[in-house]
C-alpha positions in Angstrom: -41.2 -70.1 -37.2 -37.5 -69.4 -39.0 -35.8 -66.7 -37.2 -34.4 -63.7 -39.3 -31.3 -65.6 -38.9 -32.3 -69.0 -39.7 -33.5 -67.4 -43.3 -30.2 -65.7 -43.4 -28.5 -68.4 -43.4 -30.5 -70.5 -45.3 -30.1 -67.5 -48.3 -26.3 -67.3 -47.5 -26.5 -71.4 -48.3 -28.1 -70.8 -51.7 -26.2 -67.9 -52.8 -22.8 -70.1 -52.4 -24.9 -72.8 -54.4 -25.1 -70.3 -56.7 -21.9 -68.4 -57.0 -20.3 -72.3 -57.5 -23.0 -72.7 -60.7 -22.1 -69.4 -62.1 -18.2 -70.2 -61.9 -19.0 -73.4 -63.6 -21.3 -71.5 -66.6 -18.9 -69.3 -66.8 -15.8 -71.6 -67.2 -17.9 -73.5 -70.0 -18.7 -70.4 -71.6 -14.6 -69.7 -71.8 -14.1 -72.3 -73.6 -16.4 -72.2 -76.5 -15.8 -70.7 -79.9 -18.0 -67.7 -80.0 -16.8 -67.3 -84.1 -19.7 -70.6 -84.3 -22.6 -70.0 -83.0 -24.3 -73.5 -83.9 -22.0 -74.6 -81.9 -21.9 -72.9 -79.2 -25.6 -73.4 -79.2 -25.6 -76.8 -79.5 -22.7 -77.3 -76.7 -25.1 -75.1 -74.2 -28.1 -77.0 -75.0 -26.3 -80.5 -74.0 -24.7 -78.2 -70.8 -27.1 -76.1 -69.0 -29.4 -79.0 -68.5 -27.0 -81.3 -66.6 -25.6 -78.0 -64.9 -29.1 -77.3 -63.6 -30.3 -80.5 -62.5 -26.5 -81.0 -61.0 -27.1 -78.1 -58.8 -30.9 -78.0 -58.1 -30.0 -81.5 -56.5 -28.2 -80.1 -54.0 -30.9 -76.9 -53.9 -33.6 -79.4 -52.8 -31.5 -81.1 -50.4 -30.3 -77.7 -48.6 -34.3 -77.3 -48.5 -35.4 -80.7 -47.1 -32.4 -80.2 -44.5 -33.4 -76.5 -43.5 -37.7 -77.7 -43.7 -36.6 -80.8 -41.3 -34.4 -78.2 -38.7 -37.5 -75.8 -39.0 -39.4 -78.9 -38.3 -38.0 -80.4 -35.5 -38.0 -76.3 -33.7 -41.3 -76.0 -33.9 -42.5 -79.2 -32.0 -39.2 -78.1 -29.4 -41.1 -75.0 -29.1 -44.4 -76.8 -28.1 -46.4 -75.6 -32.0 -47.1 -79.2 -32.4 -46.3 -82.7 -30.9 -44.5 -85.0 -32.5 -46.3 -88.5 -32.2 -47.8 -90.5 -34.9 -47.8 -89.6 -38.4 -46.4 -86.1 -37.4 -43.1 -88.4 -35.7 -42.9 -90.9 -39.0 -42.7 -87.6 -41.3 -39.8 -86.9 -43.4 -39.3 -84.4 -46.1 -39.0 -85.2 -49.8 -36.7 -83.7 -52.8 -38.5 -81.8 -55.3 -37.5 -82.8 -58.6 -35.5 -80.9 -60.8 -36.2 -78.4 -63.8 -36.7 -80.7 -66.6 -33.9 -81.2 -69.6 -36.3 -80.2 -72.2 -37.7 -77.2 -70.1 -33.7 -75.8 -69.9 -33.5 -76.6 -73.2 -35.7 -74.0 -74.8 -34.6 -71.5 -72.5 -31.5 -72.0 -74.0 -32.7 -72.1 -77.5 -34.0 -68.6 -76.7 -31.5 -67.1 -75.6 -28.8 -68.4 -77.9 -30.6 -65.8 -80.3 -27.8 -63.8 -79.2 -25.0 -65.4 -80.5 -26.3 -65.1 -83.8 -25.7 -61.2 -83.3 -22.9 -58.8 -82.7 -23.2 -59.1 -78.7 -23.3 -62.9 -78.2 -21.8 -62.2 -74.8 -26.1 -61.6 -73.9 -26.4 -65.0 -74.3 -24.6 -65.2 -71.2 -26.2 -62.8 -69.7 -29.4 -64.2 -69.7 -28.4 -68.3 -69.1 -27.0 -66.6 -65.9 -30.3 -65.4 -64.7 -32.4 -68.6 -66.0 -29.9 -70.9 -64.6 -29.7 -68.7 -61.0 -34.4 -69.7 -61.6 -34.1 -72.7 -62.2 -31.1 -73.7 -59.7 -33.2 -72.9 -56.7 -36.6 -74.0 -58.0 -36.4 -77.5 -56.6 -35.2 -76.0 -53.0 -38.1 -73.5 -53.2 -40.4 -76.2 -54.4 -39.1 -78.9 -51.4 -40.3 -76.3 -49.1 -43.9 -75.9 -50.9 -44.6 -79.5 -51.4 -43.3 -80.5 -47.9 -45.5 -77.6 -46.7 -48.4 -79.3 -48.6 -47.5 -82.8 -47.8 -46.9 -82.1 -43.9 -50.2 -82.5 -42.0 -49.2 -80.8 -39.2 -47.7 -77.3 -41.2 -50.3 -74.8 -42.1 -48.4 -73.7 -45.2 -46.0 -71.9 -45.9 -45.4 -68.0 -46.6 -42.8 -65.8 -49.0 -40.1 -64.2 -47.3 -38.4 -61.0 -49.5 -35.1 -60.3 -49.0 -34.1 -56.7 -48.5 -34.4 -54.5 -51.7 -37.0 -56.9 -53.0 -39.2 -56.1 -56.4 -42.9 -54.9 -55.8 -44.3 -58.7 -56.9 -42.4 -60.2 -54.7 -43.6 -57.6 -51.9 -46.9 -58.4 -53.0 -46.8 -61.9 -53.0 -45.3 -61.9 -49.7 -48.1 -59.3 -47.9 -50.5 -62.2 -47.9 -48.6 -63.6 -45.3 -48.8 -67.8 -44.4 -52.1 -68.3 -46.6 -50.2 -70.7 -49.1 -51.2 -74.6 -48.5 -52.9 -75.4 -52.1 -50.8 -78.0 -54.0 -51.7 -76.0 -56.8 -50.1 -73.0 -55.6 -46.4 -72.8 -56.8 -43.7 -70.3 -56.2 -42.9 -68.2 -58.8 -39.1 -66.6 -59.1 -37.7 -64.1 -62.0 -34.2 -63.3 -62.4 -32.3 -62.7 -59.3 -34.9 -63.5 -57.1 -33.8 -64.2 -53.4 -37.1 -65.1 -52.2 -37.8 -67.5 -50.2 -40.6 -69.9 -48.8 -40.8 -71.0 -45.0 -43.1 -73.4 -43.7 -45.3 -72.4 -41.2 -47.1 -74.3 -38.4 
């Protein structure tokens, strides 16, 4: 099981992943004409795609790195033994937020520019992109959790200050295992799944 540290860290990892993404929006966002809104909207809509799948890439590998350490503990700490399938096992990326998906978000939040704060527009592609960034590392947890016959799931860990869903969804403890069963993140959501064996 991931130590209080272990998650610390691994939510120390993604908040840099972040805070790079951000610096990148925001230095795109600088450079647009905020006096055309078309084409600012069109310029974000060919942008925050390729920005997102850019860094959810690297999202999903901090994930299958961190699930494979996580791993490798727990049959050092005698939860399972690692012979047979359990030895050939090795995690797999999630895949990225799709273009189109990013581009309606976009589209919907370009609204904005068309009024007298445009500057929401940015705003809100912050929080979407921050979603979607970490999506594939939250979903290369889940699915390795779901793929891995030895893991019994996996469970939502809130970070401190968390929102009452979150604390919700976390209070049933290591019951997720479904393929079906996806994690669900809002804006600014530091949550994150560990996989349980």
């Amino acid at each position: 099981m991931a130590t209080p540290a272990e998650i610390a860290a691994y939510r120390q990892a993604n908040a840099g992943l972040v805070a790079l993404m951000e610096r990148d929006l925001n230095a795109f966002w600088a450079s647009l004409n905020l006096a055309r809104p078309e084409r600012v909207r069109d310029a974000l809509i060919q942008f925050v795609p390729f920005l997102t799948a850019q860094y959810g890439e690297i999202a999903a590998a901090i994930a299958a790195d961190w699930f494979d350490q996580l791993r490798i503990q727990a049959a050092q700490d005698g939860l399972f033994r690692m012979v047979g399938a359990a030895a050939r096992f090795r995690s797999a990326l999630a895949p990225v937020t799709p273009a189109d998906v990013m581009q309606r978000q976009v589209r919907f939040g370009a609204q904005h520019l068309f009024t007298d704060d445009p500057e929401q527009t940015l705003v809100f592609l912050r929080g979407e992109t921050q979603k979607y960034v970490l999506q594939p590392g939250r979903d290369t947890i889940t699915q390795n959790s779901t793929r891995d016959r030895v893991a019994k799931g996996w469970r939502r860990v809130v970070r401190a200050g968390g929102c009452d869903w979150c604390h919700k969804l976390s209070s049933r403890g290591a019951v997720f295992k479904e393929s079906t069963v996806a994690f669900d993140a809002h804006h600014d959501c530091n949550c994150t799944g560990v996989p349980t064996w």
